[in-house]
Residue frames as a rotation matrix with the C-alpha (Angstrom) as fourth column:
UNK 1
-0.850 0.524 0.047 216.51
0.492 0.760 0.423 -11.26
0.186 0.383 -0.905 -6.33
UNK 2
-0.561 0.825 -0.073 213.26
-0.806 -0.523 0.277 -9.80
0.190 0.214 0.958 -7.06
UNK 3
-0.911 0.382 -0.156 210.02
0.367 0.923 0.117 -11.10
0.188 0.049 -0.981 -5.39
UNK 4
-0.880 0.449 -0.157 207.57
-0.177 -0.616 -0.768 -8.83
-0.441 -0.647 0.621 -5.94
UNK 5
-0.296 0.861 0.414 203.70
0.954 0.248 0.167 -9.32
0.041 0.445 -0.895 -7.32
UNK 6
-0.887 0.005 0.463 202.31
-0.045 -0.996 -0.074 -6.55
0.461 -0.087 0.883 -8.41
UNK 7
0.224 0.974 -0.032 198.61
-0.025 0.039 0.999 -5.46
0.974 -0.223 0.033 -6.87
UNK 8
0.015 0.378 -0.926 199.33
0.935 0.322 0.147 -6.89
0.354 -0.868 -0.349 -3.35
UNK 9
0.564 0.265 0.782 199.19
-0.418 -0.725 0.547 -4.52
0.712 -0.636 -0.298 -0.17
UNK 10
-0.397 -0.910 0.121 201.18
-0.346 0.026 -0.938 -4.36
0.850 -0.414 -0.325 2.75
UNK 11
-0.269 0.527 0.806 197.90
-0.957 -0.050 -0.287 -4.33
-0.111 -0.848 0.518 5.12
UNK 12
-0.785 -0.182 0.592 197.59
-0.418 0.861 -0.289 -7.73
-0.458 -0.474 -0.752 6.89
UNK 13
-0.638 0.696 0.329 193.98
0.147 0.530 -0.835 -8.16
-0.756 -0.484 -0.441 6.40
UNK 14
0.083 0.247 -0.966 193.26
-0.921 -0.352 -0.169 -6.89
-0.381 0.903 0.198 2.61
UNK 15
0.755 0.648 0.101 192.18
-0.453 0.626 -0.635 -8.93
-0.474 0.434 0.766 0.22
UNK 16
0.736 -0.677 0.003 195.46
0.371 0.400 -0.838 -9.17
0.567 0.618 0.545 -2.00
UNK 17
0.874 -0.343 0.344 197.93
-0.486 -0.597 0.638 -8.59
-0.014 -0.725 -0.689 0.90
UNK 18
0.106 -0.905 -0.411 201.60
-0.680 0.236 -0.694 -9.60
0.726 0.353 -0.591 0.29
UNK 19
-0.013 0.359 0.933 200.82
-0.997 0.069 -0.041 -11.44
-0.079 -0.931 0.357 3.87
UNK 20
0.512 0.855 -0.080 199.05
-0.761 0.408 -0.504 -13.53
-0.398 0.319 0.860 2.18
UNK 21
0.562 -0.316 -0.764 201.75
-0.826 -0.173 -0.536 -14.81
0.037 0.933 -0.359 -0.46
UNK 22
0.732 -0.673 -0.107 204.24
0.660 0.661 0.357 -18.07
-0.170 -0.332 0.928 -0.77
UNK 23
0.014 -0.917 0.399 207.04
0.484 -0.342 -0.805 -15.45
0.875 0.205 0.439 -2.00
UNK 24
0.413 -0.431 0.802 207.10
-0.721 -0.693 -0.001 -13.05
0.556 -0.578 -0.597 0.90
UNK 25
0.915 -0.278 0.292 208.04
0.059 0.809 0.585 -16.60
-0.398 -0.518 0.757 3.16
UNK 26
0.851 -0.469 0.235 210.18
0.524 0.744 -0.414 -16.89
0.020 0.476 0.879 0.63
UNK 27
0.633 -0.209 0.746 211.73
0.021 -0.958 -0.287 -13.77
0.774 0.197 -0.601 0.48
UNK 28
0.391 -0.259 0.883 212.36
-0.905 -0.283 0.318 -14.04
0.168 -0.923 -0.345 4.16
UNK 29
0.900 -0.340 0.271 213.69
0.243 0.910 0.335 -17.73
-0.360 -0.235 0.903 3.86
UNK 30
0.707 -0.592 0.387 216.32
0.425 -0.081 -0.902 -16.44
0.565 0.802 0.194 1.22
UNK 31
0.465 -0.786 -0.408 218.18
0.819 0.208 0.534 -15.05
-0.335 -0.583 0.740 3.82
UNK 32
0.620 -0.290 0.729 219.12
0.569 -0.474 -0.672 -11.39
0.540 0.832 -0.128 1.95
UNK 33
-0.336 -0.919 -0.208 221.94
0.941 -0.322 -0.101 -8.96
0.026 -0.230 0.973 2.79
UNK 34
-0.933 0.143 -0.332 219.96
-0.157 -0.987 0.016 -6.10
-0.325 0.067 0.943 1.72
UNK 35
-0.166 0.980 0.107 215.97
0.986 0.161 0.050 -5.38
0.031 0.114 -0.993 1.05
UNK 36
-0.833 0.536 -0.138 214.11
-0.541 -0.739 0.400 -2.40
0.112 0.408 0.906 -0.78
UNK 37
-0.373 0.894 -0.250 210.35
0.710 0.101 -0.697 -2.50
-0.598 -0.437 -0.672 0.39
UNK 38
-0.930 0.189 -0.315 208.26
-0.192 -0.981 -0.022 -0.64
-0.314 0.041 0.949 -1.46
UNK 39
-0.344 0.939 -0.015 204.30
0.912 0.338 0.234 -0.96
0.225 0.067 -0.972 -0.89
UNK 40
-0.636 0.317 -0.703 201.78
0.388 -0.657 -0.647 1.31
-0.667 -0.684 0.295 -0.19
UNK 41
-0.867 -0.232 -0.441 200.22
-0.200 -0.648 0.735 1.90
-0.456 0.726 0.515 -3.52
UNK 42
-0.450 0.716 -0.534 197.82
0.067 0.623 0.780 -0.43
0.891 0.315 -0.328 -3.48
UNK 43
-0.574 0.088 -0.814 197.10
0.816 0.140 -0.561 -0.07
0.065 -0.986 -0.152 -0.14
UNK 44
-0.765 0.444 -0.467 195.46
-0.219 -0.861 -0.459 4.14
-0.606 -0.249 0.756 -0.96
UNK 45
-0.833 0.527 0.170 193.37
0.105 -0.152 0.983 2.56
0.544 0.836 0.072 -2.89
UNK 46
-0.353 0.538 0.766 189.80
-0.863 -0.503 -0.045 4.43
0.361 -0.677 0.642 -1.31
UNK 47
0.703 0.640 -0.310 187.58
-0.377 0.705 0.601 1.23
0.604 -0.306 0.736 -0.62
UNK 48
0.321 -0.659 -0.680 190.79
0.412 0.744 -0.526 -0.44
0.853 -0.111 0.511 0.47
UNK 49
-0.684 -0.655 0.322 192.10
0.273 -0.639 -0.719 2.55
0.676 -0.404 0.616 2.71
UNK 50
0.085 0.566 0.820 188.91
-0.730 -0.525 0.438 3.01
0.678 -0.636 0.368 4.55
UNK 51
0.691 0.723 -0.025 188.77
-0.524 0.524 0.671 -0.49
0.498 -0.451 0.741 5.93
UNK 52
0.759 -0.573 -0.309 192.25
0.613 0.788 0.047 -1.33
0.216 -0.225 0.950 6.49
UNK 53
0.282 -0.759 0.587 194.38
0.325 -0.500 -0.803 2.03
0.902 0.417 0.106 6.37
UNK 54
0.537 -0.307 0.786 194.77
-0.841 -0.272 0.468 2.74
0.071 -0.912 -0.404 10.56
UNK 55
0.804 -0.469 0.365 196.46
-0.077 0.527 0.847 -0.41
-0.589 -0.709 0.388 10.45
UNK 56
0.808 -0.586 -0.053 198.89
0.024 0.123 -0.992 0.32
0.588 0.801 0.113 7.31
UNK 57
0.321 -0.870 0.375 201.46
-0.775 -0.469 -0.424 1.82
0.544 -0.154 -0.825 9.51
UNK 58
0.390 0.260 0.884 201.57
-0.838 0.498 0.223 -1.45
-0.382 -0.827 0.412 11.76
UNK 59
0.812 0.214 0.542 201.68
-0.101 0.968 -0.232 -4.06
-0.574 0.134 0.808 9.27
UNK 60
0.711 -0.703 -0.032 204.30
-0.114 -0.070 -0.991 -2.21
0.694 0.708 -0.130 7.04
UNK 61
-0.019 -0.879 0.476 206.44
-0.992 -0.042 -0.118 -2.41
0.124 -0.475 -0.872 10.39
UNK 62
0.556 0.072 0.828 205.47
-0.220 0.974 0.063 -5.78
-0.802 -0.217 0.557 11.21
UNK 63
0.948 -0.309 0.077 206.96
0.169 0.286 -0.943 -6.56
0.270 0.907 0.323 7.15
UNK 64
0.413 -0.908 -0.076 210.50
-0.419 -0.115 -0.901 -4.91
0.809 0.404 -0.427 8.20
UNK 65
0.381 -0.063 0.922 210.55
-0.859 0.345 0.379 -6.71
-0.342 -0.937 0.077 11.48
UNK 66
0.837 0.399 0.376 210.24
-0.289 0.904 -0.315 -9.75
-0.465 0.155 0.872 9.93
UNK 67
0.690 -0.712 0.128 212.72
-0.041 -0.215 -0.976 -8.69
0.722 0.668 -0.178 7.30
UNK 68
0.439 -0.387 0.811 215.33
-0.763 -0.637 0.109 -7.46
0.474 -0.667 -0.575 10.83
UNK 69
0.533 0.389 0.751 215.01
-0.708 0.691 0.145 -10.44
-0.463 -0.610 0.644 12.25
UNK 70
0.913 -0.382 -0.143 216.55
0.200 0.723 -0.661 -12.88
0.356 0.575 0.737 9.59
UNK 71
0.768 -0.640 -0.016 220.12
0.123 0.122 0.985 -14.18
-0.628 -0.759 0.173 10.64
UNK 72
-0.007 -0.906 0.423 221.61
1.000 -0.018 -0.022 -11.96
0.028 0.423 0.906 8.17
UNK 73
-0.018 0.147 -0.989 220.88
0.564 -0.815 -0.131 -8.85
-0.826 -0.560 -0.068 9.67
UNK 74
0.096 -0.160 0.983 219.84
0.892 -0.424 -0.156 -7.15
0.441 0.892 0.102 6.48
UNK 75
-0.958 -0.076 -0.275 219.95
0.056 -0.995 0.078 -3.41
-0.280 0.060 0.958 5.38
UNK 76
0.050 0.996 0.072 216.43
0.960 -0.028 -0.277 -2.42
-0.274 0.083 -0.958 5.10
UNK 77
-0.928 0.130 -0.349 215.14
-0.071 -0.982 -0.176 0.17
-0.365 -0.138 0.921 3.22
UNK 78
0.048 0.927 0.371 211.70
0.610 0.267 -0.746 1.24
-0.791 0.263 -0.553 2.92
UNK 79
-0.837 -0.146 0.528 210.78
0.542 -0.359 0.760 2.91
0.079 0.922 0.380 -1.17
UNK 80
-0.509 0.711 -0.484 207.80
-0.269 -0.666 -0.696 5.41
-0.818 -0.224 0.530 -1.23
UNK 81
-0.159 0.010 0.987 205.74
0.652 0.752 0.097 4.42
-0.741 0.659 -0.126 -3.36
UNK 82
-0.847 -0.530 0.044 205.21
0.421 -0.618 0.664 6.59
-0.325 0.581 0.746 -6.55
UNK 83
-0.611 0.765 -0.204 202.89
-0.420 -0.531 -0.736 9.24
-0.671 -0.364 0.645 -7.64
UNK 84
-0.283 0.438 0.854 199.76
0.854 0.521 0.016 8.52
-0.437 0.733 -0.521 -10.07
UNK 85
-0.707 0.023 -0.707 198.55
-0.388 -0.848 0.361 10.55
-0.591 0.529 0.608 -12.87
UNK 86
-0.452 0.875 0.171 194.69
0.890 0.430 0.150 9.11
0.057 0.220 -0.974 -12.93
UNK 87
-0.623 0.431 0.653 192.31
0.150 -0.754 0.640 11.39
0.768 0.497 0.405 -14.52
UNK 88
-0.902 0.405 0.150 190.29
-0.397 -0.643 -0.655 12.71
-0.169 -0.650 0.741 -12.49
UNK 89
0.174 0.917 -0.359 186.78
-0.959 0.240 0.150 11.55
0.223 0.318 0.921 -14.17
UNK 90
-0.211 -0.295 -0.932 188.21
-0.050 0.956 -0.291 7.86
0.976 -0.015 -0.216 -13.27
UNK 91
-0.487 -0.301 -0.820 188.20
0.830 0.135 -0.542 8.70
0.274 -0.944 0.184 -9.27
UNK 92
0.472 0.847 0.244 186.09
0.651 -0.521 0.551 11.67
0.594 -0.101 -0.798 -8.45
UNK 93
0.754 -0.339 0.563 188.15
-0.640 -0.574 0.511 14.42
0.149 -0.745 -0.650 -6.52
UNK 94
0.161 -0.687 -0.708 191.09
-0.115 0.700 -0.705 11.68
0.980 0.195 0.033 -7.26
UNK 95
0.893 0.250 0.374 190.53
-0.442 0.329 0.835 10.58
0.086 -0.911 0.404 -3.52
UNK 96
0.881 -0.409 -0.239 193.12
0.441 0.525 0.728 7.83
-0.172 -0.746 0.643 -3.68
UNK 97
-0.197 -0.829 0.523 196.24
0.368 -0.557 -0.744 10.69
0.909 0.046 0.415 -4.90
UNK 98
0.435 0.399 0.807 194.91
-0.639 -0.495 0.589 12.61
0.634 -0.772 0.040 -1.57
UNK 99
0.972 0.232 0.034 195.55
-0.211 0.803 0.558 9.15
0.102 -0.549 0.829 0.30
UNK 100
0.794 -0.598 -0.104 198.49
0.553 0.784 -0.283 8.39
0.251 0.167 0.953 -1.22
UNK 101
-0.027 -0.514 0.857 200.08
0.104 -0.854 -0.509 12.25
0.994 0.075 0.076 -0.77
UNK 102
0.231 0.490 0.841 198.21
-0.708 -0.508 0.491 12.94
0.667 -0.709 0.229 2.52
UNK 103
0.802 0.553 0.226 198.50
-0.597 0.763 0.248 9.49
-0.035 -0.334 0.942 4.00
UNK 104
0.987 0.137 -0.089 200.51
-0.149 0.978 -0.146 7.02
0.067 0.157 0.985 2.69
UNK 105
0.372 -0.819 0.437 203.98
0.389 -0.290 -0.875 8.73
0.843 0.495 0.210 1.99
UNK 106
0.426 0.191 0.884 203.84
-0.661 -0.601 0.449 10.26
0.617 -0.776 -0.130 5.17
UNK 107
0.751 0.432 0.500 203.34
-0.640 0.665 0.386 6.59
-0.165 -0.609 0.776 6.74
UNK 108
0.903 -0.429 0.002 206.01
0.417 0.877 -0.239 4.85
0.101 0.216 0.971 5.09
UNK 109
-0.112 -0.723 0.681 208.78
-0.104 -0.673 -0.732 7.74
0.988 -0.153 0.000 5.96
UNK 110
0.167 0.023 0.986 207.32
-0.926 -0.340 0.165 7.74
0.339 -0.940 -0.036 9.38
UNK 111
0.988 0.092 0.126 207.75
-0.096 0.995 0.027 3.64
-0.123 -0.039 0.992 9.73
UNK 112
0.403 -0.905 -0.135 211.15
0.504 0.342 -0.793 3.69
0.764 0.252 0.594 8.39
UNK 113
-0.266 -0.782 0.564 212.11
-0.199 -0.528 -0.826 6.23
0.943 -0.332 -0.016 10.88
UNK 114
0.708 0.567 0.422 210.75
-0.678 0.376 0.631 4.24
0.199 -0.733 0.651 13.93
UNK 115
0.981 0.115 0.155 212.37
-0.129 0.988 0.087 1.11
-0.143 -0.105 0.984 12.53
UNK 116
0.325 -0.925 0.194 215.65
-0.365 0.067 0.929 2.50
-0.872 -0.373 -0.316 11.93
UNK 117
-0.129 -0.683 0.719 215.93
0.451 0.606 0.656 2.07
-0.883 0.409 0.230 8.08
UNK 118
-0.935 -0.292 -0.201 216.39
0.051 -0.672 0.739 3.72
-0.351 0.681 0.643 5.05
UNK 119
0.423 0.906 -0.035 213.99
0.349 -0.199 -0.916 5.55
-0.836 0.375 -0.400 2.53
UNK 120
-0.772 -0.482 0.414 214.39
0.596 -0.324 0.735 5.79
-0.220 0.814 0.538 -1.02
UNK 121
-0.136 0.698 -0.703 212.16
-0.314 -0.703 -0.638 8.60
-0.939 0.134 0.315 -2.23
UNK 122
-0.948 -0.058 0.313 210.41
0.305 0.110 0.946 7.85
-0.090 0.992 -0.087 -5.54
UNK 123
0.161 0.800 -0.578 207.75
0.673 -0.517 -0.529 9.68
-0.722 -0.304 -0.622 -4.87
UNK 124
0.496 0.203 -0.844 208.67
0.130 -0.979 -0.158 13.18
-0.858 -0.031 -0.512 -5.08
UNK 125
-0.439 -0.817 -0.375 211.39
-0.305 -0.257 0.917 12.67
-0.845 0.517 -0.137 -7.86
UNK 126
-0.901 0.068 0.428 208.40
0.423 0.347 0.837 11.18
-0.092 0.935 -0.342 -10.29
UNK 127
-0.235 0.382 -0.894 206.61
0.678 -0.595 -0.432 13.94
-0.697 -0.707 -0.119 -9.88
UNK 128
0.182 -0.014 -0.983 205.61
-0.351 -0.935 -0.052 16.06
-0.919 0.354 -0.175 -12.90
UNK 129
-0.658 -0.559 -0.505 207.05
-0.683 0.159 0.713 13.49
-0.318 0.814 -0.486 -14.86
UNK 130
0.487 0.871 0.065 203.52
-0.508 0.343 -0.790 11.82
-0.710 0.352 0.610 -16.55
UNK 131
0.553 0.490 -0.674 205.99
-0.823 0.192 -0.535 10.48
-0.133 0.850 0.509 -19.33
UNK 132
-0.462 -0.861 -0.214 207.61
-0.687 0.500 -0.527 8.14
0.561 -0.096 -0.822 -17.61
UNK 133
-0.288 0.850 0.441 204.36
-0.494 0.262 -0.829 6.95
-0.820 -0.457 0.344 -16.82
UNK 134
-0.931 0.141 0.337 202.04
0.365 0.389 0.846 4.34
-0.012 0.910 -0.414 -19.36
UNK 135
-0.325 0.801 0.503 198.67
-0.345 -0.595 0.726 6.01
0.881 0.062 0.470 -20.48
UNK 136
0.462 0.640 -0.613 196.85
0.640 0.238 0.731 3.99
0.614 -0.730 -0.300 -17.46
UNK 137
0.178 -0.137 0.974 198.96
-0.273 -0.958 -0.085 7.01
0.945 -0.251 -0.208 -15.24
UNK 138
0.932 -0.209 0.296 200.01
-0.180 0.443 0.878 4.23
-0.315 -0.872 0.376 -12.29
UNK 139
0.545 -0.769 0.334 202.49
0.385 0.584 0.715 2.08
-0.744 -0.261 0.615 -13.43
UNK 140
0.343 -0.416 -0.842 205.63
-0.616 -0.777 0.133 3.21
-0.709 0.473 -0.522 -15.24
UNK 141
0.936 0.285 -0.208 207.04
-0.288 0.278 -0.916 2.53
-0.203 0.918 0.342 -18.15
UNK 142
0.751 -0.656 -0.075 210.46
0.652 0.755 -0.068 1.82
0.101 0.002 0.995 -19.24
UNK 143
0.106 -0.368 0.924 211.71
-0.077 -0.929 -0.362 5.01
0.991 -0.032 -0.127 -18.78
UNK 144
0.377 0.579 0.723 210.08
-0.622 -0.420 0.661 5.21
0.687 -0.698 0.202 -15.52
UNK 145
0.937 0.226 -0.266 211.54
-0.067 0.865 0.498 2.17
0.343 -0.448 0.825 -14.46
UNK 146
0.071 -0.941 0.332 214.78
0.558 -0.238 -0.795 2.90
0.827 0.241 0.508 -15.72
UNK 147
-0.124 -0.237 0.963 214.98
-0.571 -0.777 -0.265 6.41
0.811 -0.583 -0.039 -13.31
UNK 148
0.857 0.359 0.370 213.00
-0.462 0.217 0.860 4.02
0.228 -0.908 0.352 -10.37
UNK 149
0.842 -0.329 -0.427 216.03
0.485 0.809 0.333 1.79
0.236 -0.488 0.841 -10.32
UNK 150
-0.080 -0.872 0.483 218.54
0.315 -0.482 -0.818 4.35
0.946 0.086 0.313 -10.88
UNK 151
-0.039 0.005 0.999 217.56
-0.884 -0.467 -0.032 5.94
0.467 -0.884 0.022 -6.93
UNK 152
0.962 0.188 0.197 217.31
-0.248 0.902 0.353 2.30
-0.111 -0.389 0.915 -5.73
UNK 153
0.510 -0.857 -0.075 220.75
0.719 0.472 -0.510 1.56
0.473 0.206 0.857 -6.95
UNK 154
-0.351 -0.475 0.807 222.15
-0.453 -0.668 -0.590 5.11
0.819 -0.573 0.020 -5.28
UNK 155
0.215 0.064 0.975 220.97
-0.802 -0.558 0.213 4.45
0.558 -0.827 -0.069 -2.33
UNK 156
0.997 0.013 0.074 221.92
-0.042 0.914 0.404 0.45
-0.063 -0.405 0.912 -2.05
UNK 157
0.634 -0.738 -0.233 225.04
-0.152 0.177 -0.972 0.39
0.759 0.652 0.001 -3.59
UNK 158
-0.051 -0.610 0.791 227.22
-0.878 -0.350 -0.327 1.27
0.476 -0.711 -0.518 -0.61
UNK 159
0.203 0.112 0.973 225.58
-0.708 0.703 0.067 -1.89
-0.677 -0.702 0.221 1.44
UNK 160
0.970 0.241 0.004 225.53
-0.175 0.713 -0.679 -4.23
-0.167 0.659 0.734 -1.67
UNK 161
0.274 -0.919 0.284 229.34
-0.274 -0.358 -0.892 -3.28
0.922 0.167 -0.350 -2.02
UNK 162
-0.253 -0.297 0.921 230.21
-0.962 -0.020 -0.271 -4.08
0.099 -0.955 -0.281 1.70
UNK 163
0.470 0.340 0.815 228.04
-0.505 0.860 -0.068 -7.58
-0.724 -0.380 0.576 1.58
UNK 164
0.933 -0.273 -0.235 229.98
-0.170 0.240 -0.956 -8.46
0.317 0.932 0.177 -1.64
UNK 165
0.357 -0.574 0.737 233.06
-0.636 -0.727 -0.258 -7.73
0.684 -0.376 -0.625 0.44
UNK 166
0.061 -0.213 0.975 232.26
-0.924 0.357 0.136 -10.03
-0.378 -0.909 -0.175 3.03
């Protein structure tokens, strides 16, 4: 089951923070078996990252805690989030790719290995690949989506298979 909005942020105190939301409650009421996180994209944005980004790495644990916690011990994994392919004349010195390379990707690899749960990479593997992107150069397309679930499904399957099982 799928409860994501797009836009939100992972950081507590941002304006559109998943925090914030009646689905994440919900999310965590549902009771899941397995959980794919994947924030952080909104979060490099520059205005957004100056005032709130020392606590990204905090709140994104504070999200799989929450997630840990439920009395179905999920699988947790955490998703990098993917690259962008904004022009440059949009963002000056494209600041929030810097963030999101330099910063964010970093943070959510370094969180998952703290907390003791997986990472799917979709980062690095949508790299290079601009047409699997829509012209705005953030969000993908149906291609793009396609490939995003295809490394989501490798890397769940095994646990989704085992809770099916039980």
């Amino acid at each position: 089951k799928g409860f994501a909005i797009p836009g939100r942020t992972a950081l507590r105190d941002a304006e559109l923070s998943v925090w914030k939301e009646d689905y994440f409650q919900a999310a965590l009421k549902w009771d899941p078996d397995v959980v794919v996180i994947c924030l952080g994209a909104n979060d490099c944005w520059p205005a957004i990252w100056q005032e709130h980004g020392g606590k990204f790495k905090k709140d994104l644990g504070d999200i799989v805690a929450a997630f840990a916690r439920r009395p179905s011990r999920p699988r947790i994994w955490l998703a990098t989030p993917m690259p962008f392919f904004i022009p440059a004349d949009r963002f000056p010195g494209n600041v929030q790719l810097k963030i999101l390379e330099d910063e964010t990707v970093p943070a959510v690899k370094e969180v998952a290995a703290v907390a003791g749960v997986g990472v799917i990479d979709l980062h690095k593997p949508m790299q290079g690949r601009r047409e699997l992107f829509f012209p705005d150069g953030v969000h993908s397309n149906p291609a793009g989506a396609a490939r995003m679930a295809e490394r989501v499904w490798e890397a769940v399957e095994p646990a989704v298979a085992e809770a099916r099982a039980r």
